[in-house]
N, C-alpha and C positions, 0 to 999 in steps of 0.2 A: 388568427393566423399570425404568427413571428413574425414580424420583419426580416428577419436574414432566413429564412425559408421560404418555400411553398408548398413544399410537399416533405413529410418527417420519416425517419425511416420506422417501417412497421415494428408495430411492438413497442417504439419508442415512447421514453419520458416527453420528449419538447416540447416546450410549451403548458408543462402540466401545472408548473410555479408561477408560470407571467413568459413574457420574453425575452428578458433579459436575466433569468437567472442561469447562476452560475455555482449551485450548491447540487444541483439533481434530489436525487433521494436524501441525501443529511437535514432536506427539508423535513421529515419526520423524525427527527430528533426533536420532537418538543418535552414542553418543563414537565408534561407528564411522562412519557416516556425515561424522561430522563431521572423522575422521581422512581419510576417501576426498578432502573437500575441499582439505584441508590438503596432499593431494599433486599436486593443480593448479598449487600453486607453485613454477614451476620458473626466472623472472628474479628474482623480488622484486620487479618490479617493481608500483605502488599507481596507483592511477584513485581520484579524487573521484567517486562518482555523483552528490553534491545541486547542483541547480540551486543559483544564490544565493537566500535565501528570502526576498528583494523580488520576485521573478519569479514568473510573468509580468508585473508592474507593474499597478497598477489593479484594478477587479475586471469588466471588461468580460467576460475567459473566464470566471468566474463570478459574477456578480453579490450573492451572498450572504457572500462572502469576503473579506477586503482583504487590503491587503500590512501586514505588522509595524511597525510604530510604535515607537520609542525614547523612554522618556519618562526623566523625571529621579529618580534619589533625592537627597532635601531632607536635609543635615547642619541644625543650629542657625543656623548663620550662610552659609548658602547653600547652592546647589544644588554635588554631590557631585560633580563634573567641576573638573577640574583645579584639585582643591582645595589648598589650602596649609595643611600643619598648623600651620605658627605662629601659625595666627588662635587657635588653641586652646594653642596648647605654644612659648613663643617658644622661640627659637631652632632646632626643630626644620627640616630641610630637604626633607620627605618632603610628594612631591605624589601625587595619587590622583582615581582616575575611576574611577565606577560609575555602571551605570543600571538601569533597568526597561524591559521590553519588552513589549507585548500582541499576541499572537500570535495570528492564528487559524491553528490545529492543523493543519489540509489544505489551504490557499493553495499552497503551492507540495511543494515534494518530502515524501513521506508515507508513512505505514502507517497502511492502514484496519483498526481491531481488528476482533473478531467482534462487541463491539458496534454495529459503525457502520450494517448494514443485515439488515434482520429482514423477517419476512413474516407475512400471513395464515394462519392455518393448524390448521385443528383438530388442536391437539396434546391434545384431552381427551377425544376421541372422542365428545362429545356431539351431534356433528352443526354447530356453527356453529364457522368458523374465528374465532380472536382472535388476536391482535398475542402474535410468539412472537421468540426469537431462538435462534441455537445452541444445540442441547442442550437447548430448554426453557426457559430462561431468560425472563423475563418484566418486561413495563415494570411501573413502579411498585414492585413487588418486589425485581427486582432491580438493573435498571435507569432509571436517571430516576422521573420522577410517571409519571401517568397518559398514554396516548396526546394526546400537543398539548398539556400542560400548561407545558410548560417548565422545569420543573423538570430539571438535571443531574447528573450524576454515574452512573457504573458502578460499583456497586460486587460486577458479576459480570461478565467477559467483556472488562473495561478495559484499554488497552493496557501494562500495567507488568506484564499476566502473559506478554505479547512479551517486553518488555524483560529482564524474569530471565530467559530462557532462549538472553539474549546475539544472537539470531536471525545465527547463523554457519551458513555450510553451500554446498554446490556449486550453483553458480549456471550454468544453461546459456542462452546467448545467440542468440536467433533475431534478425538483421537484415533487419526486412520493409521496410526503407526501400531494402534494394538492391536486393530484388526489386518493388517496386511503387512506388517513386520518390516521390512529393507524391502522388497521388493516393490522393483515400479511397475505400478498399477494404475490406468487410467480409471478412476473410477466415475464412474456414471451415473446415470437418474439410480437406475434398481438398486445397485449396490450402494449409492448412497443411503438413500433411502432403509436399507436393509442392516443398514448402521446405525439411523435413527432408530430403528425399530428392537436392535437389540441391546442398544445404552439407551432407551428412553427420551431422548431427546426431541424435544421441539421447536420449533422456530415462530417466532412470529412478526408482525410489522415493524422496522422499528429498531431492530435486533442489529448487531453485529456478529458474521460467522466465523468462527476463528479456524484452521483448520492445521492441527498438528499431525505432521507426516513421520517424521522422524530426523529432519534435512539438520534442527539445530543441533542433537548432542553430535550428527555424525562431524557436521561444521568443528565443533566444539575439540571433538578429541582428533581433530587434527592438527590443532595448534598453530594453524595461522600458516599449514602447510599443504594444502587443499588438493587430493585426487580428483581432478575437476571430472573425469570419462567415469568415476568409481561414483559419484555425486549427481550427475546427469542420468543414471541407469539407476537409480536407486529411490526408494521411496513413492509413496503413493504420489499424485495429482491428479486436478479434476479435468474429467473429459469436456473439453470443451467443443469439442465435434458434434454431442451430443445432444440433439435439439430438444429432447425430453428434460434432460437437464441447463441448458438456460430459457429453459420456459418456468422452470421451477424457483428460478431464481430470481424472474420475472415475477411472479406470481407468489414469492414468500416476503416481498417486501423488504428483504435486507437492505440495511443502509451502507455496508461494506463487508468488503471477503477480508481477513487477513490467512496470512500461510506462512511457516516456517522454512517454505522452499524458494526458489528462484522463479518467480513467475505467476503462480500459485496451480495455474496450468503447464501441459508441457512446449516448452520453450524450442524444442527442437524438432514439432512436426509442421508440416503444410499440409493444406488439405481443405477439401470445398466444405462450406458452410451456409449460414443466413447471413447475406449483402455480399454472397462472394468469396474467392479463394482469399486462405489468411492464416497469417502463422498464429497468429495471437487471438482465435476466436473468441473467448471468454474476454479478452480486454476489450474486443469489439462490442462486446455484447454491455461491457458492465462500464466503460468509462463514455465511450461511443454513444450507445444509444439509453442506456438507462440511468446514466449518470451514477453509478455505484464507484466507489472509490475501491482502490487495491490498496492491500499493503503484502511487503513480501519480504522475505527473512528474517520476523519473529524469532524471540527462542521463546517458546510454548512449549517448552518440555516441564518443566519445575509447576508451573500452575496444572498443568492436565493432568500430573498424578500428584495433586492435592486433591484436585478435584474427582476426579476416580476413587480416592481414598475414601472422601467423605460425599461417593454416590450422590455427586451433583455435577451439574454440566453448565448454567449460569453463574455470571459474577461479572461488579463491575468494570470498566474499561475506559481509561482515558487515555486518550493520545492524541494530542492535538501536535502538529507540525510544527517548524518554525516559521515564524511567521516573518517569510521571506518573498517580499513581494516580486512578481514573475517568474518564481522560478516554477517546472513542472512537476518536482518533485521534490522531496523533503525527509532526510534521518529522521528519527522519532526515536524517544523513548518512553513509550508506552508502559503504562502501568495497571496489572488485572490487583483490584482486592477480592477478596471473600470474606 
């Protein structure tokens, strides 16, 4: 039994690594696993997955977010941009640029750690649920202040315990843009399933699921000028109301979702599920209790019709975060070869 529990929520990973881990499922990315990826590569050929991280432009998709900012670093005698060292060193001929940048972490292409979304839940068995996160882990203690306090930093569950473990491994690609076009679609256990069954595709332990909807070229060919109401109605996601389908997900052993959308689920329903009403099921299900990591706003458009082309649907995948200690999220630039 954990230490920071007593009782885990059903279904759940905790305690399946030890009690203090803080990887969930990335614990089956081992050196084999990670060799089976490695023999995906059969052109050499490389895909950018990260959007550019000015995109979507604005923060109309989400309101809470902006786009990255370039600010200056200050030398003695001026700002650090094509600077001239002979103000300092005559004769010297040596010019130089640097800056600072203020990023928010999930604006655009991402990994959601296991700290990024937690739940209610009596993990003390006393009868009243309290604010828990994977494994036990708890606000204040180990994460952040108090609930709503404001206070930052992870210092359990942060995304730089992603990043040391390089997040390499077989990455399999479901294209639900070719089967359901622009329109949003919740789709669920059947209909997923009924999309493995008509691309062939399989899943297994181990794996990572990439799921192309359609969200990046529509991102793309807006130019950084984003119909956020035309982008929220549009495009497949997975139902995460669904209990057929996070039992599936339960049960196929993925080590992570990636999705070219906001959320990878949809972002804008409520509604009752397993451990309770919740806007974010699937994040419940997959950072909460299973320890699976999210990633969300990929561009996965450019590898899923290579990969279509040449009637394959594995290939490998690296994206480790940066290796930014407490933070709960992290940019990435993710790389698919074939």
């Amino acid at each position: 039994m954990a230490k920071r529990w007593k009782q885990r929520p059903e279904g759940s990973t905790w305690g399946d690594w030890g009690d203090d881990d803080q990887l969930g499922r990335l614990n089956l990315l081992t050196p084999e696993r990670i060799k089976r990826a490695v023999a995906e590569v059969k052109e050499g050929l490389t895909f950018c997955l990260s959007l550019p991280l000015d995109l979507p432009g604005g923060n109309a998709v989400n309101p809470k977010r902006h786009p990255p900012k370039l600010q200056p670093v200050f030398e003695k005698n001026g700002v650090y941009f094509n600077y001239v060292w002979r103000h300092q060193h005559p004769g010297n001929m040596d010019v130089s640029c640097d800056e600072a940048v203020l990023l928010y972490s999930q604006y655009s292409t991402q990994w959601d750690s296991l700290a990024h979304v937690g739940a209610l839940f009596d993990a003390d068995g006393d009868g009243e649920p309290e604010p828990v996160y994977y494994n036990g882990y708890r606000p204040g203690e180990h994460i952040g202040g108090e609930p709503g306090d404001g206070k930052l930093g992870a210092r359990a569950l942060g995304i730089e315990n992603v990043a040391k473990t390089c997040m390499q491994g077989r990455g399999v690609m479901v294209d639900l843009a070719k089967h359901f076009g622009d329109e949003r679609v919740a789709v669920n256990y059947a209909q997923l399933m009924e999309v493995f069954r008509k691309d062939g595709i399989t899943v297994e332990q181990g794996d990572i699921l990439a799921i192309h909807a359609g969200w990046d070229d529509m991102i793309v060919g807006m130019k950084g000028k984003p119909d956020a109401e035309r982008l929220h109605a549009s495009c497949a996601v997975l139902d995460g109301y669904d209990p057929k389908l996070l039992q599936w997900i339960t049960d196929s052993g993925v080590v992570a979702i990636v999705s070219d959308n906001m959320g990878v689920e949809d972002s804008r329903r409520m509604g009752d599920t397993q451990g309770g009403h919740s806007r974010l099921p699937l994040h419940r299900h997959c950072l909460f209790r299973l320890g699976v990591n999210l990633g969300e706003l990929w561009y996965l458009a450019e590898l899923a019709r290579a990969l279509a082309k040449r009637k394959r649907f594995r290939f490998l995948l690296t994206a480790p975060p940066l290796r930014m200690p407490g933070a709960v999220g992290s940019p990435v630039t993710p790389v698919g070869t074939i």
